[in-house]
C-alpha positions in Angstrom: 0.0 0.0 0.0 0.8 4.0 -0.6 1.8 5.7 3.0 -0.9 8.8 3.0 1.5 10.8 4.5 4.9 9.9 2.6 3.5 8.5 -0.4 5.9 5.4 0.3 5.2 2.5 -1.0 4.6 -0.5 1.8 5.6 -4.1 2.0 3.4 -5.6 5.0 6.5 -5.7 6.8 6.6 -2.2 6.6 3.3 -1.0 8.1 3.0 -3.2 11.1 0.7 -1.8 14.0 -0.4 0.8 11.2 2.8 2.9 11.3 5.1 3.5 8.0 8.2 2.5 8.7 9.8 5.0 6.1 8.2 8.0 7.8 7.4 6.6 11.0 3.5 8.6 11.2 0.7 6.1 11.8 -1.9 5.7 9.7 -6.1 4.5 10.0 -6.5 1.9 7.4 -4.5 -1.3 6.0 -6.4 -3.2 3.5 -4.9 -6.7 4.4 -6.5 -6.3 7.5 -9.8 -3.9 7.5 -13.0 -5.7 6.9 -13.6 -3.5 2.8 -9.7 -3.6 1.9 -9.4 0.2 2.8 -6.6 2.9 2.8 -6.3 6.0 4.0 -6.2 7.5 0.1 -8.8 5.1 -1.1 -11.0 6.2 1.8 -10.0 10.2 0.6 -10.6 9.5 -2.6 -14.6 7.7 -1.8 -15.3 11.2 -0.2 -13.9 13.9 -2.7 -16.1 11.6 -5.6 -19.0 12.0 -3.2 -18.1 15.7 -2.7 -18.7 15.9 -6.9 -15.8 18.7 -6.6 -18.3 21.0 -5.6 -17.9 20.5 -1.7 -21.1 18.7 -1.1 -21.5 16.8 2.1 -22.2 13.6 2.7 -23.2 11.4 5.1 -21.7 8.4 7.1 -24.6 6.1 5.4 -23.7 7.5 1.7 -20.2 6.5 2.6 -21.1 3.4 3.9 -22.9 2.2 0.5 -20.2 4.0 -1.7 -17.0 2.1 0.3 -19.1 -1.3 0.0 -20.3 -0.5 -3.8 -18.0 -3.0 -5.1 -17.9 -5.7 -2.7 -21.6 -6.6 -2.6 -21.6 -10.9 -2.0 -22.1 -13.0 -5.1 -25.4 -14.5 -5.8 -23.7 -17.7 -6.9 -21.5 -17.7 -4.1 -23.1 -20.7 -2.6 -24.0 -23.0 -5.3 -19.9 -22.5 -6.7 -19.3 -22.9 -3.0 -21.0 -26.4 -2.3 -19.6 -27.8 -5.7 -16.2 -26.7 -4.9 -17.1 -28.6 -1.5 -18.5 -31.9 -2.7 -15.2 -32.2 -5.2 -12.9 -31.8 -2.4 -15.5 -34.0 0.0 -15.0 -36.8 -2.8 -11.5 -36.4 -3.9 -10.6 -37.5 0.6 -12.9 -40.1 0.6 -11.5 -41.6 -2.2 -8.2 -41.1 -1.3 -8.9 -41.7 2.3 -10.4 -45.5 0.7 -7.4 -46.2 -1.6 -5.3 -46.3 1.8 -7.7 -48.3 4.4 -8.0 -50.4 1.7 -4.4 -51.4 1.2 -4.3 -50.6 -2.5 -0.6 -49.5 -3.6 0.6 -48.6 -6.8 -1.3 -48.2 -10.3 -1.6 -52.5 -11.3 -3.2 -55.0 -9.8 -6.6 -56.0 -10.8 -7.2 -52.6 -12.0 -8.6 -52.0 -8.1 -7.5 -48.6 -7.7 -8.9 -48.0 -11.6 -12.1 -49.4 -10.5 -12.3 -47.0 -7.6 -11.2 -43.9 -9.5 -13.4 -44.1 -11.8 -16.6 -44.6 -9.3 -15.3 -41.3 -7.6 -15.5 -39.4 -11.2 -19.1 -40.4 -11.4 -20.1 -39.8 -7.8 -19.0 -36.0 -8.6 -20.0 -35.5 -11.6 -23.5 -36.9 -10.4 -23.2 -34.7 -7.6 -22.5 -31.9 -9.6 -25.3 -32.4 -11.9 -27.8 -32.7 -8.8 -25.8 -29.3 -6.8 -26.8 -27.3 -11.1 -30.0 -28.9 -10.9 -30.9 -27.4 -7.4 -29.1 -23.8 -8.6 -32.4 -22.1 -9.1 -33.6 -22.9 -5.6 -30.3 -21.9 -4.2 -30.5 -18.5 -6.1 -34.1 -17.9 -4.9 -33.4 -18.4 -1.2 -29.9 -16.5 -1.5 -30.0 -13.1 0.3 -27.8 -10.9 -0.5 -27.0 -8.3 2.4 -23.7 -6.0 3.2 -21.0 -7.0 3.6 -20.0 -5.0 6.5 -22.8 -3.6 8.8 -23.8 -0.1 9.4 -22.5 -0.3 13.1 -19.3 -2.4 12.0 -18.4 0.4 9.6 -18.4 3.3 12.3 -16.9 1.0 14.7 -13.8 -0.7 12.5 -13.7 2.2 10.0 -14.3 6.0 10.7 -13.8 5.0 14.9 -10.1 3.3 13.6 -10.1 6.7 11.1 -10.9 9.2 14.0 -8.6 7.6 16.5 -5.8 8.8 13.9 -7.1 11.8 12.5 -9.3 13.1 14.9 -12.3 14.0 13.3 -14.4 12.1 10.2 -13.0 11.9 7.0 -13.4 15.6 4.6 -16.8 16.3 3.6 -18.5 13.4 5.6 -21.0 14.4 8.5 -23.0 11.8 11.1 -26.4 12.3 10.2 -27.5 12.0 13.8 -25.9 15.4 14.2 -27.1 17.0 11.5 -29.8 19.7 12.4 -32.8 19.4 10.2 -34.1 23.1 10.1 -37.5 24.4 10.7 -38.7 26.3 7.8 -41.3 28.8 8.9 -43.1 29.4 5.7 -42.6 26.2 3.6 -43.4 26.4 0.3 -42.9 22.6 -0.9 -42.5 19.4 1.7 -40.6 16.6 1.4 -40.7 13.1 2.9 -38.1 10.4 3.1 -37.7 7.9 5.5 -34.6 7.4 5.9 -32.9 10.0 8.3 -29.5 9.8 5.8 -31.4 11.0 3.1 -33.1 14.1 5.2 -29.1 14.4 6.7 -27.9 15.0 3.3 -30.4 17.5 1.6 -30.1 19.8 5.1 -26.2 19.8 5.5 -26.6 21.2 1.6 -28.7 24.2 2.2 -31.8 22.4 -0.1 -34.6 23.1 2.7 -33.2 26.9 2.8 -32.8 27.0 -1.0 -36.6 26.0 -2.1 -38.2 26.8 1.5 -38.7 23.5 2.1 -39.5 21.4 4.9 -38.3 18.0 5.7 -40.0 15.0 7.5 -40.0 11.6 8.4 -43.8 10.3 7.4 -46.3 11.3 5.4 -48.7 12.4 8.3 -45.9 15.2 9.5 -45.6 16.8 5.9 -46.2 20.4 6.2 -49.7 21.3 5.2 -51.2 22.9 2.6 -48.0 22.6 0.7 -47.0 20.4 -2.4 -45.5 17.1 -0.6 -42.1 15.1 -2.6 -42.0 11.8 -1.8 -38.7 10.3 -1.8 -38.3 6.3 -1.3 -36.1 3.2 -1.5 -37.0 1.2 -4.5 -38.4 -1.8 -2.8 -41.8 -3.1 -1.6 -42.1 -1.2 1.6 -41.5 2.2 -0.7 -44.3 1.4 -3.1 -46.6 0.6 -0.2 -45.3 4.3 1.2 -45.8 5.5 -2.3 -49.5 4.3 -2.9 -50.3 5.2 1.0 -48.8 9.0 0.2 -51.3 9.0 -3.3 -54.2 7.8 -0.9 -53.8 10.4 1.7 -52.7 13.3 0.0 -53.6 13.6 -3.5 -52.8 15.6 -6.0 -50.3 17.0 -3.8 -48.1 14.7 -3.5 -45.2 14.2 -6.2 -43.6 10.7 -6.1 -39.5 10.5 -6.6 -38.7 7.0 -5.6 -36.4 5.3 -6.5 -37.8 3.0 -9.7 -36.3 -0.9 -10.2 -35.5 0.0 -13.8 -33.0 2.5 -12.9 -30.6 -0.3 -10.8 -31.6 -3.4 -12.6 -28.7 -3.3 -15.1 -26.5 -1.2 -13.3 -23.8 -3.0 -11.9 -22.6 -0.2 -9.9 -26.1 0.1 -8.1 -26.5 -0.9 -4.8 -28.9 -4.4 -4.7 -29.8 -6.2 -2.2 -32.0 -9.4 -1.6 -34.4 -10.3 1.5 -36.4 -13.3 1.7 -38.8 -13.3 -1.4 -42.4 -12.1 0.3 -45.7 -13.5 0.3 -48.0 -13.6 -2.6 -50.4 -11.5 -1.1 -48.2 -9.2 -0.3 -46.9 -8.1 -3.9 -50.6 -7.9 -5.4 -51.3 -3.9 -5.4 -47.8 -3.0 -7.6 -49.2 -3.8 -10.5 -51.4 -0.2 -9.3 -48.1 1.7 -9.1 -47.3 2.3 -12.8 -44.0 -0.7 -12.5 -43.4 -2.8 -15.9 -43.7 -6.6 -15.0 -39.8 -7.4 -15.1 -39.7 -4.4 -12.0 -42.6 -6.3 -10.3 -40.6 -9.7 -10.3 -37.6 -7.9 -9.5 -39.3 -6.8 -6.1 -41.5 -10.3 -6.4 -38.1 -12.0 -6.2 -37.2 -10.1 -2.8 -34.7 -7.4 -4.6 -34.4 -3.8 -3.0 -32.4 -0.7 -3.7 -31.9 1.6 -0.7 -32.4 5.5 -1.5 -29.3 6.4 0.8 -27.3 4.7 -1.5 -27.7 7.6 -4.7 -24.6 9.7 -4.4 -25.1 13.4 -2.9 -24.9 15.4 -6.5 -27.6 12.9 -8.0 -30.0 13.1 -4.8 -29.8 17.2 -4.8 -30.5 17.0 -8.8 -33.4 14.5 -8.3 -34.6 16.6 -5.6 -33.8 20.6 -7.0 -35.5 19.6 -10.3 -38.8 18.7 -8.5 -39.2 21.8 -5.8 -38.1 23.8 -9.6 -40.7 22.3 -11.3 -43.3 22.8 -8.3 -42.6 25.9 -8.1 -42.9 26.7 -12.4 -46.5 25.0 -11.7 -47.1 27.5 -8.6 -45.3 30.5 -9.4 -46.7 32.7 -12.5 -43.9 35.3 -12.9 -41.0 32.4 -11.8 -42.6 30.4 -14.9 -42.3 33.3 -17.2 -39.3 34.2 -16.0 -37.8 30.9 -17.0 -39.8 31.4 -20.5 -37.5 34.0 -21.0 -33.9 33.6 -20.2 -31.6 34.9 -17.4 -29.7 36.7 -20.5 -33.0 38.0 -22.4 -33.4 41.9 -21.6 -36.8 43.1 -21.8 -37.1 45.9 -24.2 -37.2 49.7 -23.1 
């Protein structure tokens, strides 16, 4: 690994107890032994691509995602692992037979032959059984984090903080972030996830569009447009239908849709046990195409924390813009007519 500090490059034997021994400093992270495979400068570098070079904030949850983007757990992982199992399995107990029973050498009776050859077909049979089963194994395969939400504060920023002293640049802990109280709201918005609010107050959005943040529907600011912001998963879509129900025409839906992290390898997606029949019935209400409602069907989710800062506040400024267009005469003519169109004398 790079030294952060003098840009040395590190044998293992030269970073033990996380100190360079060219320069001597200490450092947070060695990726032989932290639970993602992070350094100190890959750790920079996940915040200043957060930051968008514009200095945006982020929180410890976008971090989160964004350090485990790439190291999401295989949905194979077990039916390659029980194969590679069962071969080695077989290959001892054949072995472990050739010796108890006291055949030597590559002649006699073509025994050992005989015996090899029976342990060929007892794996390839039990490979062709292990393939067979793979689409049961993929459909009870969850697919979680790799590293927990707690384990990351813990292992990660606490290791990071105990060095440097304070999180890394640009990264704030949602559960200090003050949400402000906007007096006059002219728009609400609701998201459930308290990362999500985190992030659109530490970057001046409710002071920008006047607008009001909260946690459920039922503590949206009245008598105000409403934005709906949700994961893309079954619990959002309920939230989503629930918001239509209860407030109307002025609620504005921005969930997160299936289609946009279905073939996007670099999306966050995670798997839960597939839910009950029953329980997937009203999306086919919700305007989803019927490869996003197997995708959910299937017990697939996409968490809303997990869109970078820069793409949440576009998502989110292009909404309260376009509210306000549908609301605001003179701001709708205004935009009709250019920043740099003069009106004439």
């Amino acid at each position: 690994m790079i030294c952060p500090h003098c840009s040395g490059s590190l044998l293992r034997r030269e970073r033990t107890d996380h100190r360079c021994a060219k320069c001597g400093r200490e450092f947070a992270l060695d990726p032989k032994t932290e639970p993602l495979g992070l350094h100190d400068l890959r750790l920079r570098s996940l915040t200043e691509r957060l930051s968008a070079g514009r200095g945006l904030s982020a929180t410890v949850t976008q971090l989160w995602y964004a350090a485990t983007r790439r190291r999401l757990p295989e949905l194979d992982r077990h039916v390659g692992g029980l194969a590679v199992t069962w071969v080695i399995v077989t290959v001892v107990a054949i072995y472990i037979l050739c010796l108890t029973s006291g055949i030597q050498g590559w002649n006699g009776a073509f025994v050992f032959w005989k015996v090899l050859l029976a342990g060929a077909a007892v794996i390839a049979v039990g490979l062709v059984v292990i393939y067979a089963c793979r689409p049961l194994f993929l459909r009870r395969t969850r697919i979680a984090m790799p590293v927990t939400a707690y384990g990351f504060r813990t292992d990660v920023l606490g290791r990071w903080i105990s060095v440097y002293g304070e999180f890394p640049p640009g990264v704030l802990d949602e559960q200090h972030v003050p949400i402000p109280v906007v007096e006059r709201p002219r728009v609400a918005l609701v998201c459930d996830d308290p990362s999500v609010r985190a992030c659109l107050a530490a970057n001046g959005i409710p002071q920008t569009y006047d607008m009001a943040l909260a946690d459920r529907i039922e503590n949206a600011a009245p008598g105000v447009p409403v934005l709906l912001l949700h994961d893309a998963s079954l619990q959002g879509f309920a939230t989503a239908k629930a918001a239509r129900l209860t407030l109307g025409d002025r609620v504005r839906i921005l969930g997160l849709a299936p289609r946009a992290v279905l073939d996007n390898e670099s999306a966050i997606r995670l798997r839960e046990r597939p839910p009950a029949g029953d329980r997937i019935s009203f999306l086919r209400t919700v305007g989803l195409t019927q490869r996003e409602i197997d995708w959910l069907a299937d017990g697939w989710w996409s968490p809303i924390a997990a869109i970078p800062p820069a793409r949440l506040i576009a998502v989110v400024s292009r909404a309260a813009e376009k509210l306000e267009d549908e609301t605001d005469a003179e701001r709708r003519a205004a935009r009709q007519t250019g920043f740099l169109t003069w009106p004439a004398a």
